[in-house]
N, C-alpha and C positions, 0 to 999 in steps of 0.2 A: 723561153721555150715552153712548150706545152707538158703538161704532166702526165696526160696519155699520148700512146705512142702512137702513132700513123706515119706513112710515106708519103706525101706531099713530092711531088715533082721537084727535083732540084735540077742546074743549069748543069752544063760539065764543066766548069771553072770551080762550083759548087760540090761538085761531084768528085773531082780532083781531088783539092782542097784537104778534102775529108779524108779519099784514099791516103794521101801523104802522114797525115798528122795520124792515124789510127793503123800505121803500118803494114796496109795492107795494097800496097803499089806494087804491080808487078819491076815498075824503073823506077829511078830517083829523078829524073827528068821528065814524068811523065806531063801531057798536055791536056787541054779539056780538046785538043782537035782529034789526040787518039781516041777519045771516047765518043765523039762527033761521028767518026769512022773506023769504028770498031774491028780490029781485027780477031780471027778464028781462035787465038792463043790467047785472048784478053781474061774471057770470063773465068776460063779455068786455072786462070794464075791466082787471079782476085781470089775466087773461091780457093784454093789450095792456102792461101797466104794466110785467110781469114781462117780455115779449122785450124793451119798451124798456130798462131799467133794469139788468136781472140780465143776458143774453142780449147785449141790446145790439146787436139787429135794430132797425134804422129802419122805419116802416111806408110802403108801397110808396103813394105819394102819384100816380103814373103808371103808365095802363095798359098793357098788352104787344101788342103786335102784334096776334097770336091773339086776345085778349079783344076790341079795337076789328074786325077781320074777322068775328068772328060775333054780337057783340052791336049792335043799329043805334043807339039811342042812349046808348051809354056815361056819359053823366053821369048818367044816372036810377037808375043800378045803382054807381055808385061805393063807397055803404054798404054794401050787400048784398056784393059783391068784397071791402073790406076784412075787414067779418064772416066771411066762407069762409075770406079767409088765417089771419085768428087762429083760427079753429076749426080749419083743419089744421095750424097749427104747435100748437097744443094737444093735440092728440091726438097728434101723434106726439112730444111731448114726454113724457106720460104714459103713452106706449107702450115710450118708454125706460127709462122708471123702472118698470117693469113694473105701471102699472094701466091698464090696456086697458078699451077699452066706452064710450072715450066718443061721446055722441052727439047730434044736433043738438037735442032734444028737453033736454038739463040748460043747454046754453042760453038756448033760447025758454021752456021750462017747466019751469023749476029745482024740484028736488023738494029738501026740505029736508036731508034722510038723506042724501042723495046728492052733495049741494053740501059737507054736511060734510066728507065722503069724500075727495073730491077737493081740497079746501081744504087737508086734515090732509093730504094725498101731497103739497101743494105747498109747505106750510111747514114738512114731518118734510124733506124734500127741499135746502132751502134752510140747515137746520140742520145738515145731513150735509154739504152744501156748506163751509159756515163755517168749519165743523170742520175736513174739508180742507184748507181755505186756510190756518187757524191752523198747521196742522201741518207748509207747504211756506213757511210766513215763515221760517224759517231761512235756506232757499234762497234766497228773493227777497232778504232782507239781504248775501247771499254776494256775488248777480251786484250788488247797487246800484247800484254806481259804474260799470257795467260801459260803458253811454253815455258816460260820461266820458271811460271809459279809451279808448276807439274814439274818439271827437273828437281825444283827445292824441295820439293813435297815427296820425290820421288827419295833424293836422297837421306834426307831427313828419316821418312818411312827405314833407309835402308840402315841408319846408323842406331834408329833404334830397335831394331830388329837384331841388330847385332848386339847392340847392349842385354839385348831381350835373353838372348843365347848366354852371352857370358854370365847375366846372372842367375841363368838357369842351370847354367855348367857349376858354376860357385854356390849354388844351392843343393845341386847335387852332390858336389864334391864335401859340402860343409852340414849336409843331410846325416851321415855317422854319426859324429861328433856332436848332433843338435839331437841325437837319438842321445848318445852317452850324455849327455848334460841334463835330460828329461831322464831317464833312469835315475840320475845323482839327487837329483832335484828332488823326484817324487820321496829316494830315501831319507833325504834331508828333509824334507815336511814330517818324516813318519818320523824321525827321531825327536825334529822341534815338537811336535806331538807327545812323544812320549815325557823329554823334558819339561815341558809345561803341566803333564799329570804329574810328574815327582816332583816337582816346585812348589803344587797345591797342595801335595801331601806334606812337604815341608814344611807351609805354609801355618798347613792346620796343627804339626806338631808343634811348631815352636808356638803358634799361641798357647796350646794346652802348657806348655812351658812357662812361658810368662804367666800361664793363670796359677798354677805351681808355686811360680815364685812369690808373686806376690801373696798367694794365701801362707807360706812359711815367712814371709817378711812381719806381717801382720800378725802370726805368732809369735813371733821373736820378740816383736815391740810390743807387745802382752805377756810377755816373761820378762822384759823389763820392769813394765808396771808392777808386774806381779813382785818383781825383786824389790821395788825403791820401798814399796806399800809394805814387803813383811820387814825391811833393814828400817824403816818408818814405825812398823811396830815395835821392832827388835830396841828403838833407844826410847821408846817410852817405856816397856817391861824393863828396861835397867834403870830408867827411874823410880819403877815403881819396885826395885827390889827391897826387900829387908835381911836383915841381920842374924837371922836364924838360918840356922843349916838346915832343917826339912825345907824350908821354902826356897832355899838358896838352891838346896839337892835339885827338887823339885822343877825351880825356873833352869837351873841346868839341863835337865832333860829334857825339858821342854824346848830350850834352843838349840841343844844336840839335835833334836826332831827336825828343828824349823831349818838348821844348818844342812843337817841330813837332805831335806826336803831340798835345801836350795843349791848345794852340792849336784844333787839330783837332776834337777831342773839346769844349774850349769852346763852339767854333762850332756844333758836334750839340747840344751843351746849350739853348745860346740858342737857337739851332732850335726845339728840342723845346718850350721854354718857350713861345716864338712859337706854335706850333702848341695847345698848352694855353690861351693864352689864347684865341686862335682858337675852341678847343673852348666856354670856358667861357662867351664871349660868342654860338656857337652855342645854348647849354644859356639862356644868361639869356632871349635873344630863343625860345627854344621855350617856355622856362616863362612868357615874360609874353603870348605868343599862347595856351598855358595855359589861362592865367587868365581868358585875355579868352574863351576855348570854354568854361571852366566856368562863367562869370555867365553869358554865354546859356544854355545846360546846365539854370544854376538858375533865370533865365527862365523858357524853357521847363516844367522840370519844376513851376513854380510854377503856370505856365500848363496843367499838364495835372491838375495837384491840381485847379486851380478847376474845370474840365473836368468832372474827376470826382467833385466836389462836385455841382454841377451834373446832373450823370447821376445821381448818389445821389438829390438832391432829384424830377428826374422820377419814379423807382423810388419813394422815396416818397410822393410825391404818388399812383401809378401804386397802391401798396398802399394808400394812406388811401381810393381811390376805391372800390376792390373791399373795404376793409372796409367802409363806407360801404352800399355794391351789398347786401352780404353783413346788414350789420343791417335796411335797408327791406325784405329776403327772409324777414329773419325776424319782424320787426313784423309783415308783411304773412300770416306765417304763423302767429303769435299770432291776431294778429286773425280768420284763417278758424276758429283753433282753439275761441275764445270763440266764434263766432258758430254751430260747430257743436255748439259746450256747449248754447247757449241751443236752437239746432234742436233736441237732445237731449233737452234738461229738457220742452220741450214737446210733442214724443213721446212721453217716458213718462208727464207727466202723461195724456194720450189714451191711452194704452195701461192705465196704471192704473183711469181710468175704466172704461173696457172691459173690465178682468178683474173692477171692481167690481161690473159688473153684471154677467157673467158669474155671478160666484159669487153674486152676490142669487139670479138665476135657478136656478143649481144647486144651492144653502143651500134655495132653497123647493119646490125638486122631491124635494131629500132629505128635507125634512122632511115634505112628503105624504106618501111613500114609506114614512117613518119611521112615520108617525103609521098609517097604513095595518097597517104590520109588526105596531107593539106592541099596534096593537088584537086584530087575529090572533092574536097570540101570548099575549095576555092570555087570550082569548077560549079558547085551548087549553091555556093554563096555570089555567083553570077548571075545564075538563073535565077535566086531569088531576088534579085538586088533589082532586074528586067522586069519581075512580076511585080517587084513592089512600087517600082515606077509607072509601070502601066496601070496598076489599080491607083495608085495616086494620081496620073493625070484623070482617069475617072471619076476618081474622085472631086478632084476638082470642077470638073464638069458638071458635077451632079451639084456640088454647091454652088455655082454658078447659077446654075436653074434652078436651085430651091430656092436661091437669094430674088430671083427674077418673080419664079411664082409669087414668092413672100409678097413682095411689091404689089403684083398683080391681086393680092388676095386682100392686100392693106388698101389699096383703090376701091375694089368693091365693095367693101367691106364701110367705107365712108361713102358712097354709094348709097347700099342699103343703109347704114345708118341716117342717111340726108331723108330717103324715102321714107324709111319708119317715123322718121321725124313729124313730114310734111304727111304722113297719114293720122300720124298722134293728132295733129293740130285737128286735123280734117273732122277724124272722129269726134274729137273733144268738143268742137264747136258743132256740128248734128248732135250730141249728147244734150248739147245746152238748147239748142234749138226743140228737141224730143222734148228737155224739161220745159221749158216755156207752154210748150204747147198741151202737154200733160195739165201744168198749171189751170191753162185757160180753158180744155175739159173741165176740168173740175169744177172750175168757176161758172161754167156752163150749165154743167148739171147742178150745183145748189140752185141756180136760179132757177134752173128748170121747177126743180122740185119745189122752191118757196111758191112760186107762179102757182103751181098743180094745190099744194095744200092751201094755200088764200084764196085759190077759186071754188 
């Protein structure tokens, strides 16, 4: 089958055929004799069959406003109205297909020839169609599912739009509570703030403590020094005592002094000691209040983990929603995207139509045009074909007679050359003759002249 469309003449077995298989037979028995001999009720079946069926126009069962205002009893004419519509959707069906002419007369008085005509434009028509359609099933396989996929995309959209709500609902409702837990929060930063300055300043006191300690440790164990060095003197002055009472007096008071002294220095020690434990039962009681600032501390810091667990989880709840936002924008984007595919595909089938018959119309003006041309040109490709035979048999003529002159000019021509010849010789021999004679002057005259001078 051809790939553009035209109406070529078909037979009415032909013509049948086609009505049967494309649904548009007024009978189920119909014949190619009834379309042979067309009856009144034929064409306006056919056509009523074809907008229903192919077309897919309802016939207008109610009349219009205008019709009941100017006509007075409308039901008497309701056949007559329908008959008009299918005769003007008729013709301007076969006006797009480009056979124009139809007229109320192949209606009421169908002419055979004629109903042919129009029969073969509507089923050459319907086979261009077909073809068509056979050739954009690819496409319609493509979209198939495409309902489908808009029902899933529709409901998908709708469940999570509902989730969209409930977790909006659950945000609001858990919005208080995410208020009271940010209040608790911000106070618990201000306290772990505050315990982290009173932990520095603990910090700083117990080392001045420990610097405390050890500068009286290091005394202490320099008042020992101090003690073994004078009980180190103490048993060498008893070796070195004597026997006299002033020196004995003497070294007595002098150990009295040093006993006194170390008496003394005892009593600084136990002091000091005293004060060390002082210290260190200072240092136990700081370190077990400590401990007891650092469980609350960890408390606390446990309490502000969960906090911030908590705040994580809003944040993501807060990004699940807006991915969420983010996918029903793009579904919803998809979805205008198909539905301007399918807007598209049926555009350009319309559009396609329309250059289809553009170009029928313009393929059939060329071809008049054309057919026009090469008759013309045929027409002067005769005449020239005439003149070019008639200047060549001239021509031949003419070399006919140039070949004849040729000859006639090559005879004469041997001719004069015979005669040039036979005058060369002629002259040549008067030349020799002149010389001779010239000669025998000459010879003449010397003698003449010897004669004349001897005599």
């Amino acid at each position: 089958m051809a790939s553009n469309f035209s109406f070529p003449e078909m037979t009415p077995a032909q013509i049948a055929e086609g009505m049967r298989t494309y649904n548009i037979a007024p009978s189920a028995n119909l014949r190619a004799e009834d379309i042979a001999n067309p009856q009144p009720e034929l064409l306006p079946n056919v056509f009523a069959l074809f907008f229903a069926n192919i077309v897919g126009d309802e016939p207008e069962e109610q009349l219009g406003f205008e019709v009941l205002q100017v006509i007075d009893n409308p039901e008497h004419h309701l056949n007559a109205i329908a008959f008009r519509g299918i005769f003007r959707k008729a013709r301007d069906f076969l006006d797009s297909i480009c056979f124009g002419g139809l007229t109320l007369r192949d209606f009421l008085r169908p002419n055979p020839r004629r109903v042919v005509d129009i029969l073969s434009s509507v089923i050459n028509y319907l086979h261009f169609r077909q073809e068509k359609l056979a050739a954009l099933d690819p496409v319609v396989t493509e979209f198939d599912g495409f309902e489908e996929q808009i029902t899933e995309f529709r409901a998908r959209i709708a469940e999570l739009q509902k989730a969209k709500e409930e977790h909006a609902y659950k945000e609001q409702m858990e919005e208080p509570a995410v208020q009271q837990l940010q209040v608790e929060l911000n106070a618990l930063k201000h306290t772990v703030q505050e315990f982290n300055t009173l932990q520095l300043g603990l910090r700083s006191r117990a080392k001045a403590l420990d610097d405390k300690k050890e500068e009286i440790l290091a005394k202490i164990s320099q008042a020992d020094f101090q003690l073994i060095k004078h009980s180190q003197e103490n048993s060498k002055l008893l070796s070195r005592i004597v026997q006299s009472p002033e020196k004995l007096q003497k070294n007595l008071e002098e150990k009295k002094g040093v006993r006194d002294e170390l008496k003394t220095l005892e009593k600084m020690a136990a002091h000091n000691v005293q004060e060390k434990n002082n210290i260190l039962e200072m240092y136990t009681k700081a370190c077990e209040k400590l401990s007891k600032h650092l469980s609350k501390i960890c408390t606390l810091h446990e309490t502000f983990t969960a906090a911030k667990a908590s705040e994580k989880e809003v944040k993501a709840l807060k990004a699940k929603n807006s991915d969420q936002s983010l996918e029903l924008k793009t579904l919803r984007i998809k979805a205008d995207e198909w539905q301007s595919r399918v807007h598209e595909t049926n555009d350009r089938l319309k559009e396609k139509e329309k250059e289809r018959d553009q170009r029928i119309g313009e393929n059939k003006r060329k071809m008049a045009t054309l057919k026009s041309e090469i008759e013309s040109e045929r027409k002067s490709l005769e005449d020239r074909e005439r003149e070019v035979q008639e200047k060549i048999a001239k021509a031949v003529d003419l070399c006919s007679q140039s070949d004849a002159a040729e000859v006639a000019g090559q005879k004469e021509c041997e001719k004069i050359y015979a005669a040039f010849d036979e005058v060369y010789e002629a002259a040549k021999v008067y030349m020799e003759g002149i010389e001779c004679s010239i000669k025998e002057v000459d010879e003449a005259t010397l003698a003449i002249t010897g004669q004349k001078i001897g005599a």
